[in-house]
SESELO-703917 format. One record per residue (C-alpha): residue number from 1; residue in three letters; x, y, z. Coordinates in nm, 3 decimals, decimal comma, m for minus. Example, Ala and Ser with C-alpha at 12.3 -4.5 7.8 and 13.67 -1.06 7.14 Angstrom:
2
R:1:ala:1,230:m0,450:0,780
R:2:ser:1,367:m0,106:0,714
//
This chain:
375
R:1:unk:m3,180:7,223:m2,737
R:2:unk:m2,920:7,146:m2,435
R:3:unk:m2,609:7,032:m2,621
R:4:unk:m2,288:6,987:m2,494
R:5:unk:m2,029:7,177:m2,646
R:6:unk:m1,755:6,944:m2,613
R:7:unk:m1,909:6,653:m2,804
R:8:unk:m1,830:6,644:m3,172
R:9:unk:m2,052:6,811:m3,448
R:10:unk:m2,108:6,522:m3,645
R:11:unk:m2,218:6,294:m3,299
R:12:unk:m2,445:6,551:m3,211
R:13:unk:m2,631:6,549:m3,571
R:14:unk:m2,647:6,166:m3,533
R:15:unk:m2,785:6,198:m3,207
R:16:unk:m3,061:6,407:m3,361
R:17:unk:m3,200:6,166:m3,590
R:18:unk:m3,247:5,895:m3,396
R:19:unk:m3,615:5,770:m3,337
R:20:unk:m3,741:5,631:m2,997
R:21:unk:m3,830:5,253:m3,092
R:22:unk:m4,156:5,104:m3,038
R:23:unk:m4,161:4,919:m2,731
R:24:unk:m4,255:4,576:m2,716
R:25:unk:m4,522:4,423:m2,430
R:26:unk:m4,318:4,197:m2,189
R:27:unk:m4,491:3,878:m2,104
R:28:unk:m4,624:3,781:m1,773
R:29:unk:m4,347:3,653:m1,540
R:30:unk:m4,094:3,716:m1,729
R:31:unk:m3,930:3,841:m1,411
R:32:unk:m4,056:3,583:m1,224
R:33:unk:m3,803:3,363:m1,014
R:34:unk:m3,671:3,070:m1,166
R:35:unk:m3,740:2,760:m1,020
R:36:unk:m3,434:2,531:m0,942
R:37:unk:m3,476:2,211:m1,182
R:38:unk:m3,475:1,860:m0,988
R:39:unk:m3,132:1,669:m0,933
R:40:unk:m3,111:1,298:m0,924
R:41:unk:m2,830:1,317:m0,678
R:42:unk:m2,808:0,897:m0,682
R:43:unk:m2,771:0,977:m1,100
R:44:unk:m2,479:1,202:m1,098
R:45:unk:m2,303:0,967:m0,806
R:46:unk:m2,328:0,661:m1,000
R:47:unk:m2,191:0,842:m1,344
R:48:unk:m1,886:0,993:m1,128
R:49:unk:m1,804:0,706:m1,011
R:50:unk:m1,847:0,541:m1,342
R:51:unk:m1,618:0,818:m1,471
R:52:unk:m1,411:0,727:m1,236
R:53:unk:m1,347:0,401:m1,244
R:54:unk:m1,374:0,424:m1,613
R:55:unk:m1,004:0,649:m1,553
R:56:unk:m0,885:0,394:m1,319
R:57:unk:m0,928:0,127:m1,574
R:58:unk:m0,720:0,335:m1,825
R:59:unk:m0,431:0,404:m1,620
R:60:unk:m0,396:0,023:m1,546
R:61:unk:m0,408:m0,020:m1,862
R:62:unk:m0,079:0,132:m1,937
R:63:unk:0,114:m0,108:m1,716
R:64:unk:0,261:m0,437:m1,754
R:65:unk:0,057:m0,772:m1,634
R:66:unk:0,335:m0,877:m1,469
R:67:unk:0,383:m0,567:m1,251
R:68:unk:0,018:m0,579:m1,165
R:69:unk:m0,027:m0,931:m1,113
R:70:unk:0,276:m0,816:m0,846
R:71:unk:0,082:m0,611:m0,710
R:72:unk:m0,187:m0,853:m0,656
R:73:unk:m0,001:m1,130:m0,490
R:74:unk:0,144:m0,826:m0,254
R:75:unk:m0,210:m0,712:m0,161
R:76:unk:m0,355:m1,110:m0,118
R:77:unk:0,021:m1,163:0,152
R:78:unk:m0,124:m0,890:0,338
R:79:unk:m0,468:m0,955:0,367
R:80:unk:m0,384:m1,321:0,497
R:81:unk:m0,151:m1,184:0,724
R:82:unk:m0,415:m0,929:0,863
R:83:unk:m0,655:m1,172:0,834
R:84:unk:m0,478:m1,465:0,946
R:85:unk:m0,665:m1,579:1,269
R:86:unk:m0,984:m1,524:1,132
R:87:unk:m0,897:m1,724:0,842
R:88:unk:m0,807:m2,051:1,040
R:89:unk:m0,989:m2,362:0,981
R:90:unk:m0,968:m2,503:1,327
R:91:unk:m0,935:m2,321:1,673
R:92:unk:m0,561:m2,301:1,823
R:93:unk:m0,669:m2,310:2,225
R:94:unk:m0,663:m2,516:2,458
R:95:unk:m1,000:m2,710:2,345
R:96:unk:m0,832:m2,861:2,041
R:97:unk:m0,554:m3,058:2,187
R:98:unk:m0,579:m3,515:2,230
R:99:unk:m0,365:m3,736:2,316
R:100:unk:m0,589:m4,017:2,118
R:101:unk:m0,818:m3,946:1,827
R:102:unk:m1,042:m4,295:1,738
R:103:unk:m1,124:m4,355:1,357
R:104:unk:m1,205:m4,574:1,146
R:105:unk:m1,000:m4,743:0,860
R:106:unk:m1,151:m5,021:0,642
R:107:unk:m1,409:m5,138:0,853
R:108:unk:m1,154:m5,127:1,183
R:109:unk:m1,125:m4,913:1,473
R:110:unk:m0,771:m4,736:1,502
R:111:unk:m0,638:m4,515:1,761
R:112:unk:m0,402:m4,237:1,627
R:113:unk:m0,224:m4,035:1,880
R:114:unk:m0,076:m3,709:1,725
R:115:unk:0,076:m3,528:1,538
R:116:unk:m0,143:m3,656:1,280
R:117:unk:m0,011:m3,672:0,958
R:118:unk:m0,226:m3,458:0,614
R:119:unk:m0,519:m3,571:0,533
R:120:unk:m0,792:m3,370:0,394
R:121:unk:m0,922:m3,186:0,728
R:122:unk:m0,540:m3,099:0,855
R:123:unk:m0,337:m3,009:0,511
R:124:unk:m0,024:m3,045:0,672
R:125:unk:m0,114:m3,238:0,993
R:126:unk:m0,075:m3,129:1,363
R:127:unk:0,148:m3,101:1,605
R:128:unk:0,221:m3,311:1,938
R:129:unk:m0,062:m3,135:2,077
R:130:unk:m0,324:m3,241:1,823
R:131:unk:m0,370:m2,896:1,699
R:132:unk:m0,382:m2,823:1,341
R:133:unk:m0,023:m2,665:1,165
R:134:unk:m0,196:m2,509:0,902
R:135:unk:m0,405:m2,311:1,112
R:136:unk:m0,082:m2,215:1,368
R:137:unk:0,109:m2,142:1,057
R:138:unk:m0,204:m1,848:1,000
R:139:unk:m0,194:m1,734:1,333
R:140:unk:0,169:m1,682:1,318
R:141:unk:0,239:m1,486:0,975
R:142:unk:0,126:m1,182:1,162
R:143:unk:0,388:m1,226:1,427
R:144:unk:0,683:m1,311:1,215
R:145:unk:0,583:m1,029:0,921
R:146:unk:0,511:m0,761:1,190
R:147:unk:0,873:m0,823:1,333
R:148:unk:1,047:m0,852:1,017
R:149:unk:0,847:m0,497:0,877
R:150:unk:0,934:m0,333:1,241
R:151:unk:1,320:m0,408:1,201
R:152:unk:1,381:m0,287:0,837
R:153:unk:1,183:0,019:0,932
R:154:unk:1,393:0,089:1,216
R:155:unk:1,735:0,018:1,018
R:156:unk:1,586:0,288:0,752
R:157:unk:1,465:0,545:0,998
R:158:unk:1,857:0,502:1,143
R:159:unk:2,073:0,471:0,826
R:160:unk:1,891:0,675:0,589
R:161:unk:1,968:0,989:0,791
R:162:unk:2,290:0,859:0,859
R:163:unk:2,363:0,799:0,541
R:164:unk:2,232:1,154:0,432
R:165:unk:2,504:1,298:0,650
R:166:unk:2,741:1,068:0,536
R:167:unk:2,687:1,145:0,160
R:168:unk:2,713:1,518:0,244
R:169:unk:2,996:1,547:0,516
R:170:unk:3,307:1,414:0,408
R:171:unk:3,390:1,304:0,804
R:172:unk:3,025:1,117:0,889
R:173:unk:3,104:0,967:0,555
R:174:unk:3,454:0,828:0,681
R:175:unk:3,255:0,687:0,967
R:176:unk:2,998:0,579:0,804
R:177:unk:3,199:0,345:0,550
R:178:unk:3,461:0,228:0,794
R:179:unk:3,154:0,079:1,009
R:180:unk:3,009:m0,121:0,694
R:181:unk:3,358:m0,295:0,620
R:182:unk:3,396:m0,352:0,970
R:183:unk:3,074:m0,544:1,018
R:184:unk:3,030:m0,662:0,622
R:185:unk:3,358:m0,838:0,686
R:186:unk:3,191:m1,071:0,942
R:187:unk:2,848:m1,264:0,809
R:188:unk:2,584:m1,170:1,016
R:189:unk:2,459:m1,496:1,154
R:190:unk:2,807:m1,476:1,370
R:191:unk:2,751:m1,188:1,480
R:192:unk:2,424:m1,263:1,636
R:193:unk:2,450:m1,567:1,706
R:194:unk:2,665:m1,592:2,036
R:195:unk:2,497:m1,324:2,147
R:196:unk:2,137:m1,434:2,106
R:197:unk:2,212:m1,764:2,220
R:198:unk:2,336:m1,648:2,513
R:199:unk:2,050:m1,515:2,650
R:200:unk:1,813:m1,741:2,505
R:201:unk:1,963:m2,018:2,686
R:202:unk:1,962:m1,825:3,046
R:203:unk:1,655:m1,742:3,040
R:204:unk:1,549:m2,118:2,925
R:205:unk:1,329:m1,948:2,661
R:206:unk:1,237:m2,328:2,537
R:207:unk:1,079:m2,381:2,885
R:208:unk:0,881:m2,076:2,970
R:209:unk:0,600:m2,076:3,217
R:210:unk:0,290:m1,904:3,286
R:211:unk:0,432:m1,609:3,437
R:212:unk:0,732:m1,548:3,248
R:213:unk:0,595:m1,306:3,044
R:214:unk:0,863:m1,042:3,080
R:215:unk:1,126:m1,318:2,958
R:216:unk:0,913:m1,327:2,619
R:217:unk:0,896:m0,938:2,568
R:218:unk:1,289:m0,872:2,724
R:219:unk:1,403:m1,123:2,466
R:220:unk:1,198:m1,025:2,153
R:221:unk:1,342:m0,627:2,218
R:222:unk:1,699:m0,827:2,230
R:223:unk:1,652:m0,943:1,940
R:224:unk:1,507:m0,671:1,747
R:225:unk:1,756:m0,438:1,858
R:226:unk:2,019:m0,717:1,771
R:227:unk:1,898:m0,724:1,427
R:228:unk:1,841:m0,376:1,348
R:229:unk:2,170:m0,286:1,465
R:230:unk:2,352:m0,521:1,206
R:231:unk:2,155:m0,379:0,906
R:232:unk:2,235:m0,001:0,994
R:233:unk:2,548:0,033:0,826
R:234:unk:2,509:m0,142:0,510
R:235:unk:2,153:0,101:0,465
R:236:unk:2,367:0,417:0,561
R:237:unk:2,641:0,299:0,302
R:238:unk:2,426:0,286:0,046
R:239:unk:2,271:0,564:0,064
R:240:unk:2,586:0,764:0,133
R:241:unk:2,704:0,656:m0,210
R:242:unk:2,385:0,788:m0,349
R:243:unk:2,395:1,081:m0,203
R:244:unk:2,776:1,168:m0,289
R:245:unk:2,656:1,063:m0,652
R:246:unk:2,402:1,299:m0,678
R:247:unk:2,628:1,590:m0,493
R:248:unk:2,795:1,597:m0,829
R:249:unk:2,552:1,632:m1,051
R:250:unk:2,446:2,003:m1,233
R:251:unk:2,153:2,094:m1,067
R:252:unk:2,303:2,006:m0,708
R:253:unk:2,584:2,281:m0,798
R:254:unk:2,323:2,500:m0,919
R:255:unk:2,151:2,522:m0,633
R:256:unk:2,449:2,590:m0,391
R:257:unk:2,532:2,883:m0,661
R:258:unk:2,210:3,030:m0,579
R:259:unk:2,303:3,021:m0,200
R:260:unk:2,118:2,663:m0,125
R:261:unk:2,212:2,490:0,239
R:262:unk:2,364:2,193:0,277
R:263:unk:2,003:2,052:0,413
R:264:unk:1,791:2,245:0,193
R:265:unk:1,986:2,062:m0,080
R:266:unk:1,964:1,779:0,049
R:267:unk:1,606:1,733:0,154
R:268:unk:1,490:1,924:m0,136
R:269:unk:1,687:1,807:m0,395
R:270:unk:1,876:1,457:m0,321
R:271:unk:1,614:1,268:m0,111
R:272:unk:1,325:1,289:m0,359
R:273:unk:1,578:1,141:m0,633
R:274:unk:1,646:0,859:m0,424
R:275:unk:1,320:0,737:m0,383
R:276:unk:1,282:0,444:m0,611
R:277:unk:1,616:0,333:m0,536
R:278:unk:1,476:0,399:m0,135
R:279:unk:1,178:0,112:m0,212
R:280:unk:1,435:m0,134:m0,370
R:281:unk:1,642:m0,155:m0,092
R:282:unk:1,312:m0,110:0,160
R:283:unk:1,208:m0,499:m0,022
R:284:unk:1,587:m0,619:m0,059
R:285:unk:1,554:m0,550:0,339
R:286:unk:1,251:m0,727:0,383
R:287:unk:1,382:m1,061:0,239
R:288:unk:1,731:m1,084:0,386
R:289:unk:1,595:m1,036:0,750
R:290:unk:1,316:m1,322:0,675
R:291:unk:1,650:m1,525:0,557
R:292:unk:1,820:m1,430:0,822
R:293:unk:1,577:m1,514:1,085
R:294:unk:1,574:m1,890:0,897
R:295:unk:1,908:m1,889:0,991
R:296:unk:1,867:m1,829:1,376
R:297:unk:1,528:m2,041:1,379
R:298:unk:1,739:m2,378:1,225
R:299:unk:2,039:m2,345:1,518
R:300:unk:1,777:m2,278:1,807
R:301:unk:1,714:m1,915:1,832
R:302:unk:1,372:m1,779:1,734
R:303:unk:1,103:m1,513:1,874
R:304:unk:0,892:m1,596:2,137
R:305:unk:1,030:m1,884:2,301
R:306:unk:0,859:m2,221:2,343
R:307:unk:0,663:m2,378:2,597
R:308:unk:0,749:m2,741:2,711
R:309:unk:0,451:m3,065:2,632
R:310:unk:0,476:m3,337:2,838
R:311:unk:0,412:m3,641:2,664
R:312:unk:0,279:m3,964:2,838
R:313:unk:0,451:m4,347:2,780
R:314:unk:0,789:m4,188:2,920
R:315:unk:0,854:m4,015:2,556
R:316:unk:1,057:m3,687:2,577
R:317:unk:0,907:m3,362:2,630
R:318:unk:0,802:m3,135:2,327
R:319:unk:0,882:m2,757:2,299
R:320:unk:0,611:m2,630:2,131
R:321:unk:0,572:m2,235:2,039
R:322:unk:0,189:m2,103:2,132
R:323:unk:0,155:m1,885:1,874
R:324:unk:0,259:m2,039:1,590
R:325:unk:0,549:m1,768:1,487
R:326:unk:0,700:m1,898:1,166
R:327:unk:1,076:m1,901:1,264
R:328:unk:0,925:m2,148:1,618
R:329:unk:0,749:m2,357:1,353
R:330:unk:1,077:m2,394:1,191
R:331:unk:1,293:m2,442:1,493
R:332:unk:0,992:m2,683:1,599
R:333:unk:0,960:m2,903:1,293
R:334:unk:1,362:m2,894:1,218
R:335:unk:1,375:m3,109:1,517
R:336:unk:1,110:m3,382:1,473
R:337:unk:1,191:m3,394:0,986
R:338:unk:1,281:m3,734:1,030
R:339:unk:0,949:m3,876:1,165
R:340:unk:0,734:m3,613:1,094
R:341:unk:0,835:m3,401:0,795
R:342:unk:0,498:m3,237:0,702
R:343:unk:0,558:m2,985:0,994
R:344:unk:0,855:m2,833:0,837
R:345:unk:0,666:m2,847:0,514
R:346:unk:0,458:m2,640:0,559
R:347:unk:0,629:m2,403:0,760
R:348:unk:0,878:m2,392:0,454
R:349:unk:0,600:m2,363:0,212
R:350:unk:0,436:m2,060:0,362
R:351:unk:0,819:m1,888:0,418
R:352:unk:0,931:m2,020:0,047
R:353:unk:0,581:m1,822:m0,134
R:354:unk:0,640:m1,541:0,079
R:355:unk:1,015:m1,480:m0,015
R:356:unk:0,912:m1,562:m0,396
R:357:unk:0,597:m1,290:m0,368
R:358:unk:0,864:m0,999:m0,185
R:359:unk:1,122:m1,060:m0,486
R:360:unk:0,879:m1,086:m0,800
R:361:unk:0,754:m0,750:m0,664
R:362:unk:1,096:m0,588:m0,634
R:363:unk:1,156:m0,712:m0,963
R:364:unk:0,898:m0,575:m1,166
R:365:unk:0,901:m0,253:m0,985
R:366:unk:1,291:m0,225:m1,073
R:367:unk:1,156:m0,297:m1,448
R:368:unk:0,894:m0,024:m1,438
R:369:unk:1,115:0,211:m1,289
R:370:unk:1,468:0,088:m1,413
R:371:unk:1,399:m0,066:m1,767
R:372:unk:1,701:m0,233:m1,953
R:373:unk:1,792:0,004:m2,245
R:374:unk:1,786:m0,189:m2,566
R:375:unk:2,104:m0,169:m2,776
//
């Protein structure tokens, strides 16, 4: 027998006694192919997404009603403001305008000439056109949101960098803050004002014709550089603070130890602290332009200018906005409260519910992520 010399006796005597085992008879196709079972694809989507929503339902769970019924008035102001024209009960053109509307009140013919006051088919009447105010104040949410969201996102794209700097360079910070006092020191209804006014009266914005178009759109950038330039400094302020807060903290210092840049520190390690406190001012933003644009809209000044209505039986002629913008509604109905008063009521009723929506929100998102400590 062949046995290797370098394997141990006592392995090798094992090895010796083993007997060959009695093989076994495989059955047929054992080594067949399997065949792949069937999968109800529809099956396995419906319980993933059962699973998932299942998860979904949990982690809403663990949040206040408040914040989320927040979060459902937020979603429902943006879907009427996307959807605003489509929601409208009555058409805005051309077709829905009278200068008589015949009805009948207790058994006798009337003739009403607009604006027609509420009544069940016009919630908050119509205007000296005969079209309906609750369907221009739909039309127009778009317009005045859309302006109001462009303008604070400007001021943040501007101060937030600014203020960045600010928090981080001891000179840009210098700047930064003597610019805030210089323009916090003045309200900012004066500062616009002359200004705005200005142009809005030579370029007769409250008469606008056909083809002044490029009045409309020079007058709307006017104003939206007008207003994002008063809201830079108080952003970049703010932030600045923040910044030069956070500068002092451990892990800042630890990370210049370690050899850490100025901007790696501070878009690594500041900016993602000030998030939250980012979104709070984003929303504090959001309502102080609306206000603001109240302001202008009372003494005259509002987006989009006005076109003039003729009326017959010598009366004076009406500026009416087209489009229904919120802060021309205002300007529009501001004028005419004493006889008509359910044009500015409505106007002030859609404005009023969206400031109340924008501040509920901020302040259940400052309780989520700010909560009171108890004592």
């Amino acid at each position: 027998m062949n046995m290797n010399r370098w394997q141990p006796r006592k392995y090798l005597a094992q090895t010796n006694d083993i007997k060959p085992e009695i093989t076994r008879s495989v059955p047929h196709g054992s080594f067949d192919r399997a065949q792949p079972s069937y999968i109800d694809h529809e099956a396995a989507a419906e319980q993933h997404l059962k699973g998932t929503i299942s998860t979904l339902i949990m982690k809403l769970k663990k949040f206040p009603k408040s914040y989320l019924l927040a979060w459902h008035f937020l979603v429902v102001l943006v879907l009427i403001a996307l959807l605003g024209t489509t929601l409208m009960p009555h058409p805005i053109d051309d077709s829905q305008k009278f200068t008589f509307l015949e009805k009948v009140v207790h058994g006798e013919k009337t003739y009403l000439t607009p604006p027609l006051k509420q009544d069940a088919s016009h919630w908050f009447g119509t205007d000296h056109r005969g079209i309906d105010v609750f369907s221009l104040l739909l039309n127009g949410m778009k317009y005045t949101l859309g302006f109001t969201l462009a303008v604070v996102i400007s001021r943040f794209l501007i101060g937030i960098p600014l203020g960045l700097l600010g928090g981080s360079h001891r000179v840009i910070g210098r700047g930064v803050q003597i610019l805030q006092l210089s323009t916090a020191s003045v309200p900012a209804i004066l500062l616009l004002l002359p200004v705005l006014l200005t142009f809005y009266n030579l370029l007769y914005m409250d008469a606008l014709l056909p083809g002044d178009e490029w009045k409309r759109a020079f007058f709307s950038l006017l104003m939206f550089i007008c207003l994002t330039f008063v809201g830079i400094a108080p952003i970049a302020r703010q932030i600045s603070d923040r910044t030069r807060f956070y500068m002092s903290k451990e892990f800042v210092k630890a990370a210049r130890t370690l050899g850490a840049s100025r901007r790696r520190i501070t878009w690594r390690h500041i900016l993602p602290n000030l998030r939250a406190e980012i979104l709070f001012i984003f929303l504090t933003e959001l309502v102080q332009v609306m206000f603001l644009l109240g302001q202008l809209a009372v003494l005259g000044v509002f987006l989009g200018g006005a076109n003039i209505i003729n009326l017959e039986d010598g009366m004076p002629a009406v500026k009416i906005s087209p489009s229904g913008e919120w802060c021309a509604m205002i300007a529009y109905g501001s004028r005419y409260i004493q006889f008509h008063p359910q044009i500015l009521l409505g106007t002030a009723i859609f404005f009023t519910l969206t400031i109340i929506i924008l501040k509920f929100f901020l302040s259940e998102l400052q309780k989520l992520h700010m909560p009171v400590k108890s004592k």
